[in-house]
N, C-alpha and C positions, 0 to 999 in steps of 0.2 A: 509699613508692616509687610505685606507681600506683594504690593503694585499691583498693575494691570494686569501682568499676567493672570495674578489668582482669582481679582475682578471677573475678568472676561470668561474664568474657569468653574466659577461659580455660576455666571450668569447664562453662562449653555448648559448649565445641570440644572438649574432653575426650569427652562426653558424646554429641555430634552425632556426629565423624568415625566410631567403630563401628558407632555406628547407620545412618548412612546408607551403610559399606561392606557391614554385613550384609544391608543392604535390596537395594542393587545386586544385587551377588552369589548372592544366594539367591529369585532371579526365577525360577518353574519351567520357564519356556521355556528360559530358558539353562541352567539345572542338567539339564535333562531332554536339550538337545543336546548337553551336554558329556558325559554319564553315556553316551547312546550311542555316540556317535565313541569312546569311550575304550573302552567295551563290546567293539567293532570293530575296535578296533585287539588289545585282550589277545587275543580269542577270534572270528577272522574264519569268517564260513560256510564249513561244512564241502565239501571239493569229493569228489567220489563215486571217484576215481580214487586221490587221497591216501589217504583209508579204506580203498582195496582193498588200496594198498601197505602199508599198516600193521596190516594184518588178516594176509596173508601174510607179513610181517616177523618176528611173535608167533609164528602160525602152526609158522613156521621156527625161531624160538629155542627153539619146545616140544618137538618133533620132536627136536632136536638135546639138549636137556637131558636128555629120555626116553631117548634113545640110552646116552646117559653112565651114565642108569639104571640102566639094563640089561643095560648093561656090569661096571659096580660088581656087581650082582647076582649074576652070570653069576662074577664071577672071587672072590667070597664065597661062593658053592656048589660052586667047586672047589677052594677049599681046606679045605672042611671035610671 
């Protein structure tokens, strides 16, 4: 069919196109920009206002669960 030549032509494109996507690809300037936009994007800085709402949030679910507590407690000491 086409011999060795076309073998051996096929077989360095085999060989090359991995090679040379891994090379592209794996440039630390790119992997270093993509790894922090993506950084960025899962886990953006923290803003000081959001923390207070979500410190008060907690805050509030524990207060409120304590409650239930206490409640429980309170009505398990009077029936005993």
């Amino acid at each position: 069919m086409g011999g060795w030549a076309l073998e051996v032509g096929k077989m360095a494109m085999y060989m090359t196109f991995p090679v040379a996507l891994f090379h592209i690809f794996n440039q630390p300037a790119y992997f270093e920009e993509w790894v922090t936009k993506t950084k960025r994007e899962l886990y953006p800085p923290e803003n000081k206002s959001h923390r207070k709402e979500i410190e008060d949030t907690i805050r509030a679910l524990r207060e409120k669960k304590d409650q239930e507590i206490l409640k429980a407690l309170e009505s398990m000491e009077k029936k005993q």
